[in-house]
VEXFI-882120 format. One record per residue (C-alpha): residue in three letters; x, y, z. Coordinates in nm, 2 decimals. Layout:
# VEXFI-882120
@r:ALA&x:X&y:Y&z:Z
...
***
This chain:
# VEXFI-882120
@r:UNK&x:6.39&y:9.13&z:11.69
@r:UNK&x:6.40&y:9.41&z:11.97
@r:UNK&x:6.69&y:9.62&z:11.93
@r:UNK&x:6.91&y:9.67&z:12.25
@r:UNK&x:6.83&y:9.97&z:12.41
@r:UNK&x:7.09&y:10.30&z:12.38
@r:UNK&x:7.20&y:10.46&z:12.70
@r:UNK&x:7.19&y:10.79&z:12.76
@r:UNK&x:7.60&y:10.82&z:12.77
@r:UNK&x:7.58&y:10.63&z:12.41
@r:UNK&x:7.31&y:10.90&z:12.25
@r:UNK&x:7.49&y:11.18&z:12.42
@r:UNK&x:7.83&y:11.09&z:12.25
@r:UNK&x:7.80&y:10.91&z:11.95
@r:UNK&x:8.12&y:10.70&z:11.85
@r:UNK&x:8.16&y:10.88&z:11.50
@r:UNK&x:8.32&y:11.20&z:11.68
@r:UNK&x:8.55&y:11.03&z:11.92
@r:UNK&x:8.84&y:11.04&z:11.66
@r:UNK&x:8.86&y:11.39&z:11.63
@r:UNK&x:8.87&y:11.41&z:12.04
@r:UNK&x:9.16&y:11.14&z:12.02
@r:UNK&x:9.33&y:11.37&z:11.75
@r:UNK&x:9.32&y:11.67&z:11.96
@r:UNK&x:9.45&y:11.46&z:12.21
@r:UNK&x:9.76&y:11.36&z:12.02
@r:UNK&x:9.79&y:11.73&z:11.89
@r:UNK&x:9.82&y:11.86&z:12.22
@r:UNK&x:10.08&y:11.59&z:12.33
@r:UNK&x:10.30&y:11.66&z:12.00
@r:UNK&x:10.28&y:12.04&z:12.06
@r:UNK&x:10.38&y:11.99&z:12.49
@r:UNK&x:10.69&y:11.76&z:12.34
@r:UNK&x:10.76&y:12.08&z:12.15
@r:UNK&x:10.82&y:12.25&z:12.43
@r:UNK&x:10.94&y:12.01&z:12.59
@r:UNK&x:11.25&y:11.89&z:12.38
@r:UNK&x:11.47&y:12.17&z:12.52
@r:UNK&x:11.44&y:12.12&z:12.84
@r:UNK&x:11.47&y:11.71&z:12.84
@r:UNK&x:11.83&y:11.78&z:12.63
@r:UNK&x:11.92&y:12.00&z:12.87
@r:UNK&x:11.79&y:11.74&z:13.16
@r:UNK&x:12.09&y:11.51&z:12.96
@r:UNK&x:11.87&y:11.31&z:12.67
@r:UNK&x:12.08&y:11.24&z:12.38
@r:UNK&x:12.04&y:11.58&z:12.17
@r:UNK&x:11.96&y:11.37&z:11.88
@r:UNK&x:11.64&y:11.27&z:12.07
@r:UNK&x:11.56&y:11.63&z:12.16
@r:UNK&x:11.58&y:11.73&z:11.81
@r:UNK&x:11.37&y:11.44&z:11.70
@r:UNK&x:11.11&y:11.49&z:11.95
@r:UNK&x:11.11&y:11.89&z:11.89
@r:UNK&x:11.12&y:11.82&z:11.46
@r:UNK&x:10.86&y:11.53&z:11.46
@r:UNK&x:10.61&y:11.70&z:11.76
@r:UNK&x:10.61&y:12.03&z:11.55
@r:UNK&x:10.48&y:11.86&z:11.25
@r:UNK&x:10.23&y:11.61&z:11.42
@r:UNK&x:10.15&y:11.93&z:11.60
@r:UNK&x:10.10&y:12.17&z:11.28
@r:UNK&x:9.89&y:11.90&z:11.08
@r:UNK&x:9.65&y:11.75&z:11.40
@r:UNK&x:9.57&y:12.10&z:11.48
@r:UNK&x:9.47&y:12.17&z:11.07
@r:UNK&x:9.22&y:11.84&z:11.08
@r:UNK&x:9.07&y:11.92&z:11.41
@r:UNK&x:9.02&y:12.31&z:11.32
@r:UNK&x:8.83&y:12.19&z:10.99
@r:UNK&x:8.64&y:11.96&z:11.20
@r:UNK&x:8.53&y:12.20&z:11.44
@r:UNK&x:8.46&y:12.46&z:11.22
@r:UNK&x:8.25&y:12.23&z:11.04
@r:UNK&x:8.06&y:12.07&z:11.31
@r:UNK&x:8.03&y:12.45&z:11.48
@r:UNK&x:8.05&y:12.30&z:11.80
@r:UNK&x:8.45&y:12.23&z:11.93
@r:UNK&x:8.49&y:12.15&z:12.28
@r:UNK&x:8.75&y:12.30&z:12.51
@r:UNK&x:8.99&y:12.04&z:12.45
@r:UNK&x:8.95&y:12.06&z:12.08
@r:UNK&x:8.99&y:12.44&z:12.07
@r:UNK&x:9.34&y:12.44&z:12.30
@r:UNK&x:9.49&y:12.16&z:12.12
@r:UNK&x:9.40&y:12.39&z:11.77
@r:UNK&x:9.58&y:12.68&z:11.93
@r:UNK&x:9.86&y:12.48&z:12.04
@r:UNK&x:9.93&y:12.31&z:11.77
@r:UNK&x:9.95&y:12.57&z:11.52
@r:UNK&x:10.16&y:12.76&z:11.78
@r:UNK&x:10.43&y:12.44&z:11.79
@r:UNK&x:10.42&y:12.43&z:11.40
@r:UNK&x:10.46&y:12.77&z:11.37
@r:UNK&x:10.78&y:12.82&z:11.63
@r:UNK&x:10.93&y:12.51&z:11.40
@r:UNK&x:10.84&y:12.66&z:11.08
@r:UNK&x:11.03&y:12.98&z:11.24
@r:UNK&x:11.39&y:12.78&z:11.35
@r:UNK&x:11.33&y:12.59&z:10.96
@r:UNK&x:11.35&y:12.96&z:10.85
@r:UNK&x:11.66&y:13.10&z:11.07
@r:UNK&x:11.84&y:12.76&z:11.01
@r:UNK&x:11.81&y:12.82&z:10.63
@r:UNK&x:11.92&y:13.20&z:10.68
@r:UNK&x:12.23&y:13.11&z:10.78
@r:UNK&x:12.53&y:12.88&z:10.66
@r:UNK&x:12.54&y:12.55&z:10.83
@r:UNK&x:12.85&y:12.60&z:10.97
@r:UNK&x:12.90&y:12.57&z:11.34
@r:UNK&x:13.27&y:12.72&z:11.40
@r:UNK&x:13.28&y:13.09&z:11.41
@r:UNK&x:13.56&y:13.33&z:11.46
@r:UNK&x:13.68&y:13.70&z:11.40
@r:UNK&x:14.02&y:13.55&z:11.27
@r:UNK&x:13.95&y:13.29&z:11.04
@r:UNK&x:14.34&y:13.30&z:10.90
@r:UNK&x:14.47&y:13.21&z:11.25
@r:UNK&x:14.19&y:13.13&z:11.45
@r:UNK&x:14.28&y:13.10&z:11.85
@r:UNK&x:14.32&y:12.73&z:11.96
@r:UNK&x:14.17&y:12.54&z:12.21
@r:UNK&x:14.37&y:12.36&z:12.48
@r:UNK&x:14.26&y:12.38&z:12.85
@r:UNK&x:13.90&y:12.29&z:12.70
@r:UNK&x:14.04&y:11.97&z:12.52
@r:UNK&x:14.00&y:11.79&z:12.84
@r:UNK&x:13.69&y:11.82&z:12.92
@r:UNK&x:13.52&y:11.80&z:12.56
@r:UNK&x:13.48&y:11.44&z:12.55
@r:UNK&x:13.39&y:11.19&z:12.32
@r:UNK&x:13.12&y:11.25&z:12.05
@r:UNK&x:13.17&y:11.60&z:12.00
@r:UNK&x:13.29&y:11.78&z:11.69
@r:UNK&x:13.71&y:11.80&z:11.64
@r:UNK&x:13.84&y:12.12&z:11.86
@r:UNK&x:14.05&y:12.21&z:11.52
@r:UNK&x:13.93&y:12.47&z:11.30
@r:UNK&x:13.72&y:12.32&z:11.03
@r:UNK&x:13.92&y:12.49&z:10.70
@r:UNK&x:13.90&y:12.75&z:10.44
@r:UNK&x:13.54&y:12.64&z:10.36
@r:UNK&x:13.39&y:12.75&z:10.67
@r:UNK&x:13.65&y:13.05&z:10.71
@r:UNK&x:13.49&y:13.14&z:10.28
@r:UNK&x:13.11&y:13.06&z:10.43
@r:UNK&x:13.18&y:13.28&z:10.77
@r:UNK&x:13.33&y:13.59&z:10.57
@r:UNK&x:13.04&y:13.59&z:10.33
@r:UNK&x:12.74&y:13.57&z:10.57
@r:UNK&x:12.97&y:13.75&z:10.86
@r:UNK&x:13.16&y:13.99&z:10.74
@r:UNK&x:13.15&y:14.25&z:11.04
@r:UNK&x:13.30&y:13.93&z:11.27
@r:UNK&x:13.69&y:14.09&z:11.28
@r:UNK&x:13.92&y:14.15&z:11.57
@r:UNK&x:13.84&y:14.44&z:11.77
@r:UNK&x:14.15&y:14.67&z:11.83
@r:UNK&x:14.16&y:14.85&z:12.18
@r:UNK&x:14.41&y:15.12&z:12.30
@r:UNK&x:14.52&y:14.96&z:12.60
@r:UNK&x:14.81&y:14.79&z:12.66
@r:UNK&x:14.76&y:14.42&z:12.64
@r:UNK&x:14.76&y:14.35&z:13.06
@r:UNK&x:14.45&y:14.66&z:13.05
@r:UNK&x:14.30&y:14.45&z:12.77
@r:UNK&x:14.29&y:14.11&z:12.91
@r:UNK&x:14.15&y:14.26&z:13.20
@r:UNK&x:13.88&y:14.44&z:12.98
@r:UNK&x:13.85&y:14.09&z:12.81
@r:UNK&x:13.79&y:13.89&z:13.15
@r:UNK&x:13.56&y:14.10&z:13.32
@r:UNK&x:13.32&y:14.10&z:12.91
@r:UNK&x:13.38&y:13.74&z:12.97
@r:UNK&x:13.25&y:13.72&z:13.32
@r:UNK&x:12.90&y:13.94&z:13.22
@r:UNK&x:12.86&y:13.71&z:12.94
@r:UNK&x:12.76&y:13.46&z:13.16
@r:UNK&x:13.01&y:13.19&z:13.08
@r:UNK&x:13.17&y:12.92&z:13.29
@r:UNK&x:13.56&y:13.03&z:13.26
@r:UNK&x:13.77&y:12.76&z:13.26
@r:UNK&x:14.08&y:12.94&z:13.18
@r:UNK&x:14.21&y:13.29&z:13.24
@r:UNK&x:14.57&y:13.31&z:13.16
@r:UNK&x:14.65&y:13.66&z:13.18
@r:UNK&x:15.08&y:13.62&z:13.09
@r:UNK&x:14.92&y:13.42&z:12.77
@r:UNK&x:14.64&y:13.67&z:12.69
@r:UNK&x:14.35&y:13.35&z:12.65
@r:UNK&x:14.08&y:13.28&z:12.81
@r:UNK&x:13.85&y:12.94&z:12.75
@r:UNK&x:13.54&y:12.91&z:12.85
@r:UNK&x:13.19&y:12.73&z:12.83
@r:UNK&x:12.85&y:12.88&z:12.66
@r:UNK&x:12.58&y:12.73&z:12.76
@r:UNK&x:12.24&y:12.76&z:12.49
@r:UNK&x:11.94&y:12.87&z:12.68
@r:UNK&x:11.64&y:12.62&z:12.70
@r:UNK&x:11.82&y:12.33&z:12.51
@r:UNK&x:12.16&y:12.29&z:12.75
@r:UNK&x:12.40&y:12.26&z:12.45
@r:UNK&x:12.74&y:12.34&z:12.55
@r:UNK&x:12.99&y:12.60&z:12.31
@r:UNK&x:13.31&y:12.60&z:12.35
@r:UNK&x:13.51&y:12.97&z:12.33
@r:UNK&x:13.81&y:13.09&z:12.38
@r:UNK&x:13.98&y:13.49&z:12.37
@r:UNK&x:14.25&y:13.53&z:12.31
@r:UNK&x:14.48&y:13.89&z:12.36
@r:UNK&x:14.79&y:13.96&z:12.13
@r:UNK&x:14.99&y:14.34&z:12.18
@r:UNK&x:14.88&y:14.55&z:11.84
@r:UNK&x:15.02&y:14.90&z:11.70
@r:UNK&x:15.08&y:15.00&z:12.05
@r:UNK&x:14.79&y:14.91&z:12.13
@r:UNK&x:14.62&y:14.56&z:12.17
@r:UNK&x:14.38&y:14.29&z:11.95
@r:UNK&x:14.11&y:14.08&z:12.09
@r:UNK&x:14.02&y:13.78&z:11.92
@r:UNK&x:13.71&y:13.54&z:11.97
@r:UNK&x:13.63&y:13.23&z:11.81
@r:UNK&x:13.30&y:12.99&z:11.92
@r:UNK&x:13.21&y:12.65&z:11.84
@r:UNK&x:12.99&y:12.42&z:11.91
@r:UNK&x:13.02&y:12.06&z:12.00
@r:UNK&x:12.77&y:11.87&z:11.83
@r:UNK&x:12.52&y:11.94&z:11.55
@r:UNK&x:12.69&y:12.07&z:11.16
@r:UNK&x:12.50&y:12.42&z:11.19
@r:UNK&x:12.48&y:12.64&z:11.46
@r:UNK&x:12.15&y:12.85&z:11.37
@r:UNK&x:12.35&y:13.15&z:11.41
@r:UNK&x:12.41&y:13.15&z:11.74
@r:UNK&x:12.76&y:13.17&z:11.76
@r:UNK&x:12.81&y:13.44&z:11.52
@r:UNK&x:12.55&y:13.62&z:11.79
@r:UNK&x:12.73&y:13.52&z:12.11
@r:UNK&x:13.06&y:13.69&z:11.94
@r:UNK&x:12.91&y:14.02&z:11.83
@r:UNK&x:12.74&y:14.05&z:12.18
@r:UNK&x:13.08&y:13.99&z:12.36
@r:UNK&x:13.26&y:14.23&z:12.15
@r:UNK&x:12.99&y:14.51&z:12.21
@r:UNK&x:13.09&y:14.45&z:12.55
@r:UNK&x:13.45&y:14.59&z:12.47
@r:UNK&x:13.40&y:14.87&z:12.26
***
C-alpha cells in the first residue's frame, strides 16, 4: 500500500522537535510571571499569590531554560524563540536564587526597631491596619535577641537640639523618605507613617517617635511589616536610611 504523501510544512518541521518549542514557550511564560508577581500584588492580588507565582515561575523558569539550552546546543540550531526563553529563564532563576540568598542572610523577623527595650507604639495606624495583618504589638525578647545580633548599629540616634528642633528635623527626614504620614504630633514627639516596598506594593508600618535627652533630644524608629514572618532586611534598611537622614 501507497504511503500518504508528506507536505512540505510536515517535512519542514518534523513533530519530534515541537516539545522543546512548547518548553521554551512555558519557560518564557514562568520567567514574565517572574516579573510579573510584583507588580500584580501591588495591582491588589492576594500577596500569597504573588509569592507563589514569583517562587514557582523562578523555578519552572531556571529548569525549562536548562532543558532547552541542552537541546539547542545539541541540535546546533536554536531558534529565536528558543534562545530568548534560555536567557530569560536563567535570568528569572537567577534573580530568585538571589532573594533565596538575602532572605537566608538575614533573621526572619519582620519587626525592627532602634529601641528594642521600649519600642515606640503604634496607635493612629491601628485603624487603618486591618484584618489579616500581623499584631501592631512588638513581637518579644526573641525578635529584640535576633535584631541586636544581626543589627547591632540599629540604636537611637541622639541630636543636640531641643526636642521641638528635633521633631522638626524628624518630620521633614520623614517627608524625603517618601512616606505617606499619617500622623505628626509634634506636642507628643511621634510620627506614624506608611512605607510602601517598591515593585511588590507591600505596605510597612513606622512610627518616630521624639523623647527630650541629656539636654538634648533622642530619636527613635521602629518598622514593621504587615504580612509575611521575614522582612528580607528591608526594614532594618529603611531605618538606617532614615537616620542617615538626621545625622
Amino acid at each position: 500500500m501507497a504511503s500518504p504523501p508528506i507536505s512540505s510544512a510536515d517535512a519542514a518541521v518534523p513533530r519530534t522537535s515541537s516539545w522543546p518549542l512548547r518548553l521554551a514557550l512555558i519557560t518564557l511564560v514562568a520567567a514574565i510571571l517572574v516579573i510579573a508577581a510584583g507588580p500584580l500584588t501591588a495591582a491588589g492580588a492576594p500577596w500569597q499569590l504573588g509569592l507563589a507565582l514569583f517562587a514557582l515561575g523562578g523555578l519552572v523558569a531556571g529548569v525549562g531554560a536548562l532543558i532547552v539550552a541542552v537541546y539547542a546546543l545539541r541540535k546546533r540550531g536554536p531558534s529565536a524563540l528558543m534562545g530568548v526563553a534560555a536567557v530569560a529563564g536563567l535570568i528569572a532563576f537567577g534573580v530568585l536564587a538571589l532573594k533565596i540568598a538575602e532572605g537566608r542572610s538575614v533573621p526572619r523577623i519582620h519587626d525592627i526597631t532602634t529601641d528594642t527595650r521600649d519600642p515606640p507604639p503604634f496607635q493612629a495606624l491601628l485603624a487603618e491596619r486591618g484584618e489579616n495583618v500581623s499584631p501592631a504589638a512588638y513581637d518579644g525578647e526573641a525578635v529584640a535577641a535576633a535584631q541586636r545580633t544581626a543589627y547591632p548599629d540599629l540604636t537611637g540616634v541622639l541630636l543636640t537640639e531641643d526636642p521641638a528642633a528635633a521633631f522638626d528635623k524628624a518630620l521633614a527626614a520623614t517627608r524625603e523618605m517618601g512616606w505617606r504620614i499619617v500622623l505628626a504630633d509634634a506636642a507628643a514627639g511621634r510620627i506614624e507613617a506608611v512605607a510602601t516596598v517598591p515593585w511588590w506594593g507591600f505596605k510597612d508600618d513606622v512610627v518616630v517617635r521624639v523623647r527630650p535627652d541629656a539636654g538634648g533630644s533622642r530619636v527613635d524608629v521602629r518598622s514593621k511589616s504587615r504580612v509575611g514572618e521575614g522582612d528580607m532586611g528591608v526594614n532594618a534598611e529603611r531605618i538606617r536610611a532614615y537616620l542617615a537622614k538626621l545625622s
